[in-house]
C-alpha positions in Angstrom: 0.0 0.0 0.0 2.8 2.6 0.7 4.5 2.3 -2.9 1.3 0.7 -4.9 3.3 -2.1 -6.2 2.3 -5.1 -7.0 4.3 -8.2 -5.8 3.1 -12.0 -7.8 3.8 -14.9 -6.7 3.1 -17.7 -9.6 4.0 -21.4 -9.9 7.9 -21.8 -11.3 7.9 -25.2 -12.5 12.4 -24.1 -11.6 11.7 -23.5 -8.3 10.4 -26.1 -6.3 8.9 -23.9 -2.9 6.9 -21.7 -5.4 3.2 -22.2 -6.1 2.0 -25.5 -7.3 -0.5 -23.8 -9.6 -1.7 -20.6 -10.6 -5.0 -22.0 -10.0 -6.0 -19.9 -6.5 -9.0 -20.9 -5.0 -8.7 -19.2 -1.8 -6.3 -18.2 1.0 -6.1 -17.5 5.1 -5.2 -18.0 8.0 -4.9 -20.9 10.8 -4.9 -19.9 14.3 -1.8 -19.9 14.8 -1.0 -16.9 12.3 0.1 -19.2 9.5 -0.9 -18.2 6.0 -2.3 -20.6 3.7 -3.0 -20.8 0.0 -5.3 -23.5 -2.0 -4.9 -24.5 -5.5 -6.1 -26.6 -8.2 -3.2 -29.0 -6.4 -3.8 -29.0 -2.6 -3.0 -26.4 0.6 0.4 -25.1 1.1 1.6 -23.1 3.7 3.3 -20.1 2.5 5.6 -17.9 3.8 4.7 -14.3 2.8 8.2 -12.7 3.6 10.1 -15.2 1.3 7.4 -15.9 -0.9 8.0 -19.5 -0.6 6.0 -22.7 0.2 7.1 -24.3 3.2 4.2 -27.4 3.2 1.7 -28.8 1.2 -0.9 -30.9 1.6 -1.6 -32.6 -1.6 -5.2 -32.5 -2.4 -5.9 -32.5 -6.2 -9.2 -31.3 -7.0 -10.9 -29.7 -10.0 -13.3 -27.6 -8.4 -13.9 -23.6 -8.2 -14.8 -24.0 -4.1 -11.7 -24.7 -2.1 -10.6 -24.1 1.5 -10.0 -24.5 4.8 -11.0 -23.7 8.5 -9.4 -24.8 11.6 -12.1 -25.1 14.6 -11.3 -24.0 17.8 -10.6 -27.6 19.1 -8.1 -27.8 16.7 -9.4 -29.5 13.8 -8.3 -28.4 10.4 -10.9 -29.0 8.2 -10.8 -29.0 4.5 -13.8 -28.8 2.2 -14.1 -28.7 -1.2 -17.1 -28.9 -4.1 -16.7 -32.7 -5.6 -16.9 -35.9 -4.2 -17.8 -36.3 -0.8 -16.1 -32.9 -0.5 -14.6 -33.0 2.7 -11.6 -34.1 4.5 -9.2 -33.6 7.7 -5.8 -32.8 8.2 -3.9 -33.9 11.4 -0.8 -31.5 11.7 0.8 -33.4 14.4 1.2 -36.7 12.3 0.5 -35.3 9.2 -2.1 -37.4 8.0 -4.9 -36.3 5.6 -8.2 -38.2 6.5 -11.2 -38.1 3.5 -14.5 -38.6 4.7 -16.8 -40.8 2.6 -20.0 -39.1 3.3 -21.9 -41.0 0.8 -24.4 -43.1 2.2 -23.4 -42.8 5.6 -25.1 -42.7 9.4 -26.9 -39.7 8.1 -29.3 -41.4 5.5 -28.3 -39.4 2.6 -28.1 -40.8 -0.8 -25.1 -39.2 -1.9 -23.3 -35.8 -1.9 -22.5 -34.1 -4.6 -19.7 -31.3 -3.0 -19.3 -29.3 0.4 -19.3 -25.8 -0.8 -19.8 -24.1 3.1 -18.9 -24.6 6.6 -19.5 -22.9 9.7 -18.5 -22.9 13.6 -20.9 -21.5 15.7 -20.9 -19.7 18.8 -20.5 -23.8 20.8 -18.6 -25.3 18.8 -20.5 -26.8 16.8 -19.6 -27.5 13.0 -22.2 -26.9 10.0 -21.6 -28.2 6.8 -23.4 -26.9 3.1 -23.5 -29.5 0.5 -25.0 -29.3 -2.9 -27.8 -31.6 -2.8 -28.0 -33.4 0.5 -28.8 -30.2 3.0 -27.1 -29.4 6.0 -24.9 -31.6 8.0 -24.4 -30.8 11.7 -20.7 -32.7 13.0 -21.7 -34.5 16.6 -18.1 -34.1 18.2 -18.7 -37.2 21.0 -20.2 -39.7 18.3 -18.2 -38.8 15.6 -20.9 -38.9 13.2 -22.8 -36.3 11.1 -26.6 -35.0 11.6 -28.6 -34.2 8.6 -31.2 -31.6 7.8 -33.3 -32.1 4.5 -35.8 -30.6 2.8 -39.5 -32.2 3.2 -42.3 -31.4 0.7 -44.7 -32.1 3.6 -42.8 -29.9 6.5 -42.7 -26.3 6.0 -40.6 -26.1 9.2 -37.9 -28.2 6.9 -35.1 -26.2 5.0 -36.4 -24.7 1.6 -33.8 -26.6 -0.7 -30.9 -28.9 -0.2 -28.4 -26.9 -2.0 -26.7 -24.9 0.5 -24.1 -22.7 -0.6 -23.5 -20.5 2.0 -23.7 -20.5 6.2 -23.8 -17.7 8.7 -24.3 -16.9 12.5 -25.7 -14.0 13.5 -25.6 -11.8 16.4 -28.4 -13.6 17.8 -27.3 -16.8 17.2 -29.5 -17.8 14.4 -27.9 -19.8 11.7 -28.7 -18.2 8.4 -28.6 -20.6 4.9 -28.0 -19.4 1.7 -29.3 -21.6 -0.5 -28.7 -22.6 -4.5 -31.9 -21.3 -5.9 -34.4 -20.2 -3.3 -34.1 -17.2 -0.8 -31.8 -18.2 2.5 -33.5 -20.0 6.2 -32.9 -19.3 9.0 -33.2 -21.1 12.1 -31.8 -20.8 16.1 -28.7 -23.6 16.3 -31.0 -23.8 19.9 -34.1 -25.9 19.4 -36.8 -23.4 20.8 -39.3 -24.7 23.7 -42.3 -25.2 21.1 -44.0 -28.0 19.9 -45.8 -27.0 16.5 -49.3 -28.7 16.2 -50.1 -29.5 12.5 -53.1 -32.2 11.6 -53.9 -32.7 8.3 -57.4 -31.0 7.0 -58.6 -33.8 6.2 -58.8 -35.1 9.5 -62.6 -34.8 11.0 -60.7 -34.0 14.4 -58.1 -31.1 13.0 -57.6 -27.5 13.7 -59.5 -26.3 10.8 -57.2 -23.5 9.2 -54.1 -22.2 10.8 -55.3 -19.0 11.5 -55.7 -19.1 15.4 -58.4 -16.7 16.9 -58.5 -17.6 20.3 -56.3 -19.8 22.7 -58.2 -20.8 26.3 -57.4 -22.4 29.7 -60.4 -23.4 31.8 -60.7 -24.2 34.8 -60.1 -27.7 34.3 -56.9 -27.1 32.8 -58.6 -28.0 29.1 -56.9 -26.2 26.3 -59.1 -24.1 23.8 -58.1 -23.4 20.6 -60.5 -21.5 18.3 -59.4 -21.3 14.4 -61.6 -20.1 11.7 -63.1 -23.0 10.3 
């Protein structure tokens, strides 16, 4: 910024701690301060004084989503738009671990890409996929939570291509989805239990318009709805 020049830093098939590729998907940083850089070929660490990689993690993947996030437990997590589109990396040993999300504990028939991840405010992690919803990492089981869209739940999310994932100041998680406007929802479930009959049923609400809501003295609940 003081001199406005522009420093590159580009893949020198002579010089083996440059750039694997010029293919940049996306950069940042870990928590400890150390800059990272993914490409068509994996992560690398880079060092930004000498302009030089100093690891990489191979990880070859032809996609246009690409990064990283290191959770506050430690995990460095890598996610990435093809395949099961997700994997860990274990910087003490150095081993990379790919999760085979297809058909797994969560009932899903098959993803197609990670293309978002979140940490909320707990802990908790919060993965977008394009076309199996929103999975939810359970930390103690080790095994991932899914949230789909249902034709027959409004409550449900609106699609299951989720592209993007954000906490607000409230806490609410907010979904960007593929092709229908973003959900939101409290990570928290909320102290309600929604009462939905179907019309057809001789003993249901009526319409979901709710005009009156009763205690007697019996304790008996009154519910009038137009209808």
């Amino acid at each position: 910024p003081a001199t406005g020049a522009v420093r590159r830093y580009v893949h020198d098939p002579a010089d083996p701690a440059s750039l694997a590729s010029n293919d940049v998907k996306s950069t940042g940083l870990d928590r400890r301060g150390d800059f990272w850089v993914a490409t068509g070929e994996g992560l690398e660490k880079f060092d930004r004084a000498s302009g030089a990689v100093l690891f990489r993690i191979p990880l070859k993947e032809s996609v246009r989503e690409f990064y990283f996030h290191e959770d506050k437990a430690g995990v460095f997590w890598i996610v990435y738009g093809s395949g099961a589109g997700l994997a860990q990396f274990d910087r003490t040993t150095g081993r990379l671990t790919r999760y085979a999300l297809e058909g797994g504990s969560y009932g899903g028939s098959g993803l197609t890409g990670v293309y978002a991840i979140l940490e909320d405010h707990e802990g908790r992690i919060w993965l977008g996929t394009m076309g199996e919803g929103l999975l939810r990492f359970d930390r103690r089981r080790r095994v991932f939570e899914a949230y789909r869209h249902d034709p027959g739940d409004i409550e449900t999310l609106a699609g299951n291509r989720v592209i993007a994932l954000f906490e607000d100041s409230q806490r609410n998680i907010w979904v960007g989805l593929h092709a229908s406007p973003p959900n939101h929802f409290p990570a928290v479930k909320l102290p309600f239990q929604r009462i939905v009959t179907p019309n057809k049923d001789p003993d249901a609400l009526g319409e979901t318009l709710v005009n009156a809501v009763f205690t007697d003295a019996d304790g008996v609940l009154w519910v009038g709805a137009g209808g």
